[in-house]
N, C-alpha and C positions, 0 to 999 in steps of 0.2 A: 579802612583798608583801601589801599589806591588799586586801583585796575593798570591794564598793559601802556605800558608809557609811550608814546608815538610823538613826542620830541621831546629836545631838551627841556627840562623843568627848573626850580628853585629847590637847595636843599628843602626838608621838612626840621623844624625845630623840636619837635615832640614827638613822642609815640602816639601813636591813635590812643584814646578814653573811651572806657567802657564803665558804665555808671556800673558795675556790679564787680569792677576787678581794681586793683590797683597794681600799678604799672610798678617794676622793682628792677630790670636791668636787661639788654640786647644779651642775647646766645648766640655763639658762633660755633659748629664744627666742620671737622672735616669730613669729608666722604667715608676715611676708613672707620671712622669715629661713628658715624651716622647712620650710613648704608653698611657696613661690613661688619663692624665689632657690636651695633648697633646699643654701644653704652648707654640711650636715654630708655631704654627699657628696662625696670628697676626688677629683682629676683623676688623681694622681699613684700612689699607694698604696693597696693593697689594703682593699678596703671590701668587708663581705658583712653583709648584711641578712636579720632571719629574724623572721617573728611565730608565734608557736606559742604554746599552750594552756601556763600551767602553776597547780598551786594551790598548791606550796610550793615551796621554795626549792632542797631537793635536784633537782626537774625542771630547774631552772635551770641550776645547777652541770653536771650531765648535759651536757645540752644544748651548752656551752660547751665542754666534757672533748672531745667530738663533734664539733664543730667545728675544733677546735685537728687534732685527730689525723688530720681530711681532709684541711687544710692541709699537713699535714708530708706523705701520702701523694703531693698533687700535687707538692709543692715536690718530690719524690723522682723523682718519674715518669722513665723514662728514664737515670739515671744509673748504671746499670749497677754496684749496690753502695755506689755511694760516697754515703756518710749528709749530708744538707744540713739544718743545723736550719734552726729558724726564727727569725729577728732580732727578739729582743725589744729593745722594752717593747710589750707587744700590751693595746690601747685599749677597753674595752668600756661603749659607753651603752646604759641599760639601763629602760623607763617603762613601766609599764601601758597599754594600746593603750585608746583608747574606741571603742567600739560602738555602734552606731544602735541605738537602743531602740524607738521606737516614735513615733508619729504625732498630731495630734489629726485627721489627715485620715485617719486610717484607718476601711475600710468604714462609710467616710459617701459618700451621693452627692446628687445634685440634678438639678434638671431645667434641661437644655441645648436651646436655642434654634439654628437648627431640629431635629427627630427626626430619629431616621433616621441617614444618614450623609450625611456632608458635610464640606468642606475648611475647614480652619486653617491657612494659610501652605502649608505643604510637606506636614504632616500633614495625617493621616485622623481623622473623629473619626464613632465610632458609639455610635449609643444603641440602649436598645431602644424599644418600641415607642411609650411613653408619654414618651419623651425623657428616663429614667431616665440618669446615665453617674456612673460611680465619679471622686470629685475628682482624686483619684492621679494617675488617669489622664488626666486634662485637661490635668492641668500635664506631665504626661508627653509630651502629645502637642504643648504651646505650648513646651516647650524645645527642642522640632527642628521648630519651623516655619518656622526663618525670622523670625521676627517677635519672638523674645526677643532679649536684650541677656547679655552674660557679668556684669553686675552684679545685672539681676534672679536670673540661676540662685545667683550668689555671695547675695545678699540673701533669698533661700526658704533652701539650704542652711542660714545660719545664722541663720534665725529662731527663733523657741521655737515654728512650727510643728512642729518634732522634739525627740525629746528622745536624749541619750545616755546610756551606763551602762558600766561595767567587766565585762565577762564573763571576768574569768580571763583575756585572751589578752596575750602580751608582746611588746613589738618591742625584738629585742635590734640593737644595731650593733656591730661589732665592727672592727677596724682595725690594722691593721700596717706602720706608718710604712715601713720600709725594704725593704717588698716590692711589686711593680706587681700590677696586676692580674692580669695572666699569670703568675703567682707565680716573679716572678725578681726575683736580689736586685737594689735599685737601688747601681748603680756609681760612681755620681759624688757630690761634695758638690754639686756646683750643683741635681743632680736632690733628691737629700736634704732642702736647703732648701727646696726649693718643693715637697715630701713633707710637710714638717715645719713651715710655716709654721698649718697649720690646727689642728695639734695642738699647738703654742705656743701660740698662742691662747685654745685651749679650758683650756689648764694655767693659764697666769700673767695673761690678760686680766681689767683692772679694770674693765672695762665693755661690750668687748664681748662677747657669751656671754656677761654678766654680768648681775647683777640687785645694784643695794643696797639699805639703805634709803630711804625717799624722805624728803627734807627740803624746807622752804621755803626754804633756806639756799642760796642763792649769791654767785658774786663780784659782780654787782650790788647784791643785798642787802646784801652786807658794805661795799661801797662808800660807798652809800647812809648807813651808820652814816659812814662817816669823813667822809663830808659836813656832817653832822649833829655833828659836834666830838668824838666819842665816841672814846675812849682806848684802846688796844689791850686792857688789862683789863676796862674795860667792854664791850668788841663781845665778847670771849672769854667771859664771863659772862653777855650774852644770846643768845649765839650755844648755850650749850650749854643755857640752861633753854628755848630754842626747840627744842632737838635731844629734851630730855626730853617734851616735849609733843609733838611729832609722834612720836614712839615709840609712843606711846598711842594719838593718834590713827589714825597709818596704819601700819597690821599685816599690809600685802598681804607684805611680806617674810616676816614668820615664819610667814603661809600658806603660800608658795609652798617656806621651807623645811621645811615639815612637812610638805607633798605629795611631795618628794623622797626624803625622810624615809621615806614612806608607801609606795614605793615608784615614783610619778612620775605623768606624765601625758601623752599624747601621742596628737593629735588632727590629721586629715588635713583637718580646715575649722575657720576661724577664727570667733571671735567677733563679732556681728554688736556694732563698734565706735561707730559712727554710733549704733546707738541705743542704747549703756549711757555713752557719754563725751559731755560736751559739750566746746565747745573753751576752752582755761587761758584765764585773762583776771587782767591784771595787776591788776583790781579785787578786792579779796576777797567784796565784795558782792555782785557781779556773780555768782562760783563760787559762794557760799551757795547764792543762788537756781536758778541753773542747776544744783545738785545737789537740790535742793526740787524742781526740774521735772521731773529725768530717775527720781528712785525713784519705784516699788524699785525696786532693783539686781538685775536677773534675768537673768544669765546663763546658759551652757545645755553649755557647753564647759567645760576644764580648768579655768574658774575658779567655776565650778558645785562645783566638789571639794573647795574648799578648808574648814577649820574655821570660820571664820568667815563664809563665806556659808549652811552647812550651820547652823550656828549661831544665827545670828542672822535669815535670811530662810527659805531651806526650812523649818527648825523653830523657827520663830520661836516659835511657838504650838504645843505639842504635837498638835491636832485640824488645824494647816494641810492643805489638799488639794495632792496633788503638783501644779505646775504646768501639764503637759499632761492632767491631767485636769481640773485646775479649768476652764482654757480651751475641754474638750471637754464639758461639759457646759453652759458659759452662754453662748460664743460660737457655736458650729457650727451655728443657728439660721440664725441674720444671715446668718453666709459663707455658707450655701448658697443661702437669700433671695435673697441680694447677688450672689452669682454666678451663677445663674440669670439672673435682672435683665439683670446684666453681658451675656451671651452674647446677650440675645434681642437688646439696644438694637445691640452690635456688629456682630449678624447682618445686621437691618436696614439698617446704614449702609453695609456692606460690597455692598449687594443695591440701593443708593441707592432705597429705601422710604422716604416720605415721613412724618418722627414728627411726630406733631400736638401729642404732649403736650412740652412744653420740661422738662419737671421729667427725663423719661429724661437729654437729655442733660447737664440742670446738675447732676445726681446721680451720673451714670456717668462722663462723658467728662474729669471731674478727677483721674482714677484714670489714670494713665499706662500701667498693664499692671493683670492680673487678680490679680498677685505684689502689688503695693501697695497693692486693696483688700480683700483681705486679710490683711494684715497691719496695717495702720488698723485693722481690725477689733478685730482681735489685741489691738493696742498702747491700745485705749481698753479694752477689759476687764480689763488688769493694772491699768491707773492705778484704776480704778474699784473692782476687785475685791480691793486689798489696802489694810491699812488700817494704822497705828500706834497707835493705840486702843484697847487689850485688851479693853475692853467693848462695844467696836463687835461686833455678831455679824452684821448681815447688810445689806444698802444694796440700794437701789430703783434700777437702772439703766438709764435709756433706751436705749431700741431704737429705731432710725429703721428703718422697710421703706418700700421702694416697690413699692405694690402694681400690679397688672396693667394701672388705668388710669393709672400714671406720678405717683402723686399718693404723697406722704411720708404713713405712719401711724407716729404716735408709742404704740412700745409700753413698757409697763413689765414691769419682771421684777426679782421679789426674788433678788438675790444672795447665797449665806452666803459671808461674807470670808475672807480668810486675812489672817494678820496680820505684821509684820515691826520690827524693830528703825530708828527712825526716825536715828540718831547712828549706825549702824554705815553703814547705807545710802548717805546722804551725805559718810561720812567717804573710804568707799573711790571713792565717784564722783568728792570731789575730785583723790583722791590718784590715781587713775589718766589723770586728764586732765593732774594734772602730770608724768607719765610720758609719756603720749602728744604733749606737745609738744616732747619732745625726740629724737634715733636714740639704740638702733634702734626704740624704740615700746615697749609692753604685750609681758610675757611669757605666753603664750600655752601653751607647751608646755615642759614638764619631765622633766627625765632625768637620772640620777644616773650619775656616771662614777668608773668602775674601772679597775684595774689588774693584768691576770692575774699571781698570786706566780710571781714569780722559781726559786722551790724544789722546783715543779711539773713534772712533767715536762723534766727535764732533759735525755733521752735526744735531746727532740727540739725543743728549746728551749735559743737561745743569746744570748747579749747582745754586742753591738758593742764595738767597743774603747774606746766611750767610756760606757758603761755606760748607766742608765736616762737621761741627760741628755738632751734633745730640743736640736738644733742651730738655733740662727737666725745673723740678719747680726749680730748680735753675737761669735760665733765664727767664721765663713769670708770671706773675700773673695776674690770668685772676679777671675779674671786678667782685666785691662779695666776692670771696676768699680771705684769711688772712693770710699777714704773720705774724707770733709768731717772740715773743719777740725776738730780740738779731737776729735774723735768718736773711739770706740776700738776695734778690735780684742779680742775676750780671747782669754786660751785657754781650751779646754775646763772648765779647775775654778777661772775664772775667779783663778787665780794669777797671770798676766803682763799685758798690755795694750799693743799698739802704738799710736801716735797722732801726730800734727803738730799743732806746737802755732805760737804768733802771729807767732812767728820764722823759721818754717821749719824748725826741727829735729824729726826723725824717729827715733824710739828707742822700745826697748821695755824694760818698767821692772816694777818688783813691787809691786803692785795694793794689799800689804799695808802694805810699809816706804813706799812714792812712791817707790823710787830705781831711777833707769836702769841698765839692764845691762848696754844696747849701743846706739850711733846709729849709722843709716842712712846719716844728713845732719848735719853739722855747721857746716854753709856758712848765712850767713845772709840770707833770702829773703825779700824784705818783700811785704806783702799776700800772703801764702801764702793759695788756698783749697779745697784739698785733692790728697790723693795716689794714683795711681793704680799699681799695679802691670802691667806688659806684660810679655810672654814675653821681650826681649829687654833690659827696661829699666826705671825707674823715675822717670817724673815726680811734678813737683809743677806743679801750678796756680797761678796766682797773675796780683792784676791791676796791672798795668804802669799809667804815668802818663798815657798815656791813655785811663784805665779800660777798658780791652778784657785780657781774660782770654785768659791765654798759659800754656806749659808750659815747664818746664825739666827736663833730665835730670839727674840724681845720681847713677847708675852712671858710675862708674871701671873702665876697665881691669880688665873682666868683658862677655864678647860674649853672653851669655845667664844668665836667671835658672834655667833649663832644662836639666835633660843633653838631648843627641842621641842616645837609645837607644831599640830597637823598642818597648820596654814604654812608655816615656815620651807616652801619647797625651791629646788634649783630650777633654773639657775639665780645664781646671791652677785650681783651686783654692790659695789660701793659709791655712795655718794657724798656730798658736803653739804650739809641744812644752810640754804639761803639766809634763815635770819641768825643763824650762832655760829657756823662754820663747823659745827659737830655731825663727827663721820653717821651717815644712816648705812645701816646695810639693809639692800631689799630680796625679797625671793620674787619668784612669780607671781604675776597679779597685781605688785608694786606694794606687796606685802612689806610692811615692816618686822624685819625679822634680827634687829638688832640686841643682842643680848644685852642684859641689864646690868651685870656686871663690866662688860665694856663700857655701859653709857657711864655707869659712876666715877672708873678710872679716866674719862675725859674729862666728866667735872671736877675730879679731883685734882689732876694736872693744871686746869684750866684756874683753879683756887690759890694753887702755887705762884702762876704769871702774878695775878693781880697783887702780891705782895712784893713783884720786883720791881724796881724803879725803870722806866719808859725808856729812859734814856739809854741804859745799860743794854734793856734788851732789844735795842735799834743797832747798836754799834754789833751784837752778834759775835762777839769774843770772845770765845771759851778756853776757860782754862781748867786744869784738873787742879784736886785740893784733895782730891782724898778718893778711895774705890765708891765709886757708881755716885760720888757728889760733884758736879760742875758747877760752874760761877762766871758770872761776867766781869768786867773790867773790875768793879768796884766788887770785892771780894766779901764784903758783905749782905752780897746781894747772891742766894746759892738758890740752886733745886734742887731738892734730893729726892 
């Protein structure tokens, strides 16, 4: 895990190693994702969170070893000998925490209007004697008055009024799909699935939890070509020297993988997005310049960390001043000016004192809160105070005060600049507005995700019957639920496949040859639109000639799908056996609770295939010959 970066460096090639994890792929979300909806918090399965100090990698590993071994203690608690592991695949994300560093309001104050002490909304506010009050503390006392908004605290939080930094501390998560909070194992598949759906996700999702690279390239744009008379070869040939060119251009991806890389990023307030993005606009013109408006690019959060901002704008210039110091030595003048000002003209209006002078209120009262002139403040000293000019060394910046009789003096003050990469700046301002106009937005925070080895403690560590695979609606269908048309079933190591296909036939087949093993249904059932399994029975859907959607049964002479035995409880789950492709129905506990008469009529179906020729039943032909008998191509070849 790398520490706080203080110049430019070399990508990193690898994630950091940890002899006790193996490394499985970068996370990226966004702030709403992270900090607000906070999706990596799972409803279902054991979630335990921990932020602790560490400065190398063995404290990690520790740390983790520690964890695991509390686990197995509670998962043990009570049971009187009898040893209970713990149900792997156990899930670990793992990012460097950021840390509040420091202020450009710190021990600075100004004079607040009236002395003394006196009320602000709800709050108290005291000075001392000469009306002296710490800024901090102002804002401290305007965010529980009553009289702020949850956008102004959001809009201070993430201004580059603060700055943050890495101090060594880690926020690990850690995760074990098939245990509940109360660490018992989960019993059902239906619960499983919706255990497992979060952690599917984070494993095989192409976009959400996901981050690619960004391109101008979409199905509009490619449209757009074929409009334009342009030949599959030609739109492939500018489609890929467009794909070469924005590689170059927009490199937020191999930041954001090198920050993972780096060992991560993760951050409890978001980036203040409104002012580093403007909004995408189908004009390119239009983006030029609104990326010309918005730099520099001065972030303050996870994206403050990346190589290419550290790069090209923090050190752009070897002599650049840090940010919150540049800002605490040419702005904190004005803001205190300004906020002093601020308070007296407010005090007044609040006291309905009659202002003589109009300049207070057409100077102050366009300031919405004391959060937004402030930060004006703020946001005219970066534009002003950085430059793309390497020979530019220092710029004459107006100062507007209003002095005590309400009247603007225009002051000047010589600036020394910092300097920044004019083509890096612009490039990522574009590139991030074409992110942000699409879900789930700007990746925000980063975390690189693990997989505690299998090899590791064994004693107290076990794997499910169906190994490291994570279950979704692609392997279970729980009893009720319907699969749609054409849609399929697999089994566990994706060898077999159940499905209804445009005829109504139901059968389950080998994923690898396409040939059927067994039919369900062989009866032919027009506008089928999907099938549902019930404890007692087996419909199909399907819509009838006056387009209104009905069901039909396909159970034969079979009163349940279901034995009638104690162990046999809900909720019933259906599965595909790995080594035959024959439907298991389970209940609770992973009970097998498949009736015996279903299993016969499998094998009895499954008896029928094997006296059909291969060939026949690849092509999938069906024709009718007679009520409830079907045949493929070669008419000698039927199933009744």
């Amino acid at each position: 895990m790398e520490g706080e970066k203080t110049s430019c460096i070399q990508n990193k090639t690898e994630p950091s190693k940890l002899n006790n994890l193996d490394f499985i792929r970068c996370v990226f979300l966004t702030n709403e994702q992270y900090n607000i909806n906070k999706i990596h918090i799972p409803k279902q399965s054991l979630f335990i969170e921990e932020i602790f100090t560490a400065t190398k990698l063995e404290t990690i590993e520790t740390k983790i070893n520690d964890i695991i071994d509390n686990i197995s203690k509670k998962l043990n608690e009570g049971n009187n000998g009898k040893l209970i592991k713990i149900p792997m695949p156990i899930f670990i994300l793992i990012s460097r925490v950021l840390d509040y560093n420091k202020s450009i309001l710190d021990n600075e104050i100004f004079i607040h209007v009236p002395f003394g002490e006196s009320k602000l909304g709800n709050s108290k506010i005291e000075t001392n004697k000469i009306g002296a009050l710490a800024i901090i503390d102002y804002f401290k006392s305007y965010f529980t008055s009553g009289l702020q908004t949850q956008k102004e605290i959001d809009k201070y939080n993430r201004s580059l009024i603060n700055s943050f930094k890495f101090n060594n501390n880690i926020k690990l998560l850690l995760y074990i799909p098939y245990l509940t909070q109360n660490y018992k194992y989960i019993t059902n598949f239906r619960d499983i699935l919706n255990s497992s759906k979060f952690f599917y996700t984070l494993i095989n999702s192409n976009y959400f939890l996901n981050f690619e690279r960004t391109s101008r390239i979409d199905k509009e744009f490619i449209n757009k070509l074929k409009n334009f008379g342009f030949n599959e070869k030609s739109i492939n040939t500018i489609i890929n020297s467009l794909k070469e060119v924005d590689k170059k251009k927009f490199t937020l991806y191999d930041d954001l993988i090198n920050l993972c890389f780096e060992g991560g990023c993760v951050s409890e307030i978001g980036e203040d997005i409104e002012r580093l993005v403007p909004k995408y606009s189908n004009d390119d013109a239009i983006n030029n310049e609104n990326a010309t408006k918005y730099s520099p690019y001065l972030p303050n959060k996870c994206l403050s960390k990346t190589n290419g901002y550290i790069c090209n704008v923090k050190y752009g210039k070897k002599d650049n001043v840090d940010i919150i110091d540049f800002l605490k030595t040419y702005s904190i003048k004005e803001i205190k000016d300004s906020l002093g000002t601020y308070t007296d003209i407010k005090y007044k209006i609040s006291q309905n004192k009659e202002i003589t002078n109009n300049n207070y209120k057409d100077n102050i009262d366009k300031y919405k809160s004391p959060v937004d002139l402030i930060i004006s403040i703020i946001n005219k000293y970066i534009k002003e105070g950085y430059s793309t000019n390497l020979n530019d060394i220092n710029r004459d910046i107006k100062v507007n005060i209003i002095n005590s009789e309400g009247k603007i003096e225009e002051k000047i003050e010589r600036t020394l600049l910092n300097h920044y990469s004019k083509d890096y700046s612009e490039n990522i301002i574009k590139e991030l507005s074409i992110i942000n106009k699409g879900y789930p937005g700007i990746p925000e925070v980063i975390f690189s995700l693990y997989i505690y080895k299998e090899n590791l403690k064994e004693d107290k560590i076990i794997y499910m019957p169906w190994g490291r695979k994570l279950l979704s609606n692609d392997n279970i269908l729980n009893i009720g639920d319907r699969l749609e048309l054409n849609n399929k079933l697999f089994s566990i190591n994706n060898k077999y496949a159940l499905t209804i296909n445009n005829n109504g036939f139901i059968f389950v087949y080998n994923v690898e040859t396409k040939l059927p093993i067994y039919f369900l249904n062989k009866k032919n059932i027009l506008n089928p639109t999907g099938i549902r399994f019930e404890r007692n029975d087996i419909l199909v859907s399907f819509i009838d000639d006056n387009k209104n959607e009905k069901s039909i049964s396909i159970l034969e002479n079979i009163p349940s799908l279901v034995n009638n035995c104690d162990e046999c409880k809900e909720p019933f789950s259906i599965l595909l056996n790995d080594d035959n492709g024959d439907i298991i129905i389970y209940g609770n506990s992973f009970f097998d609770a498949t009736n015996s008469k279903f299993k016969d009529l499998i094998n009895k179906e499954k008896a029928l295939i094997l006296k059909t020729n291969s060939e026949d039943l690849l092509n999938m032909n069906f024709k009718k010959k007679e009520n409830y008998v079907y045949c493929y191509n070669n008419e000698n070849s039927c199933l009744k």
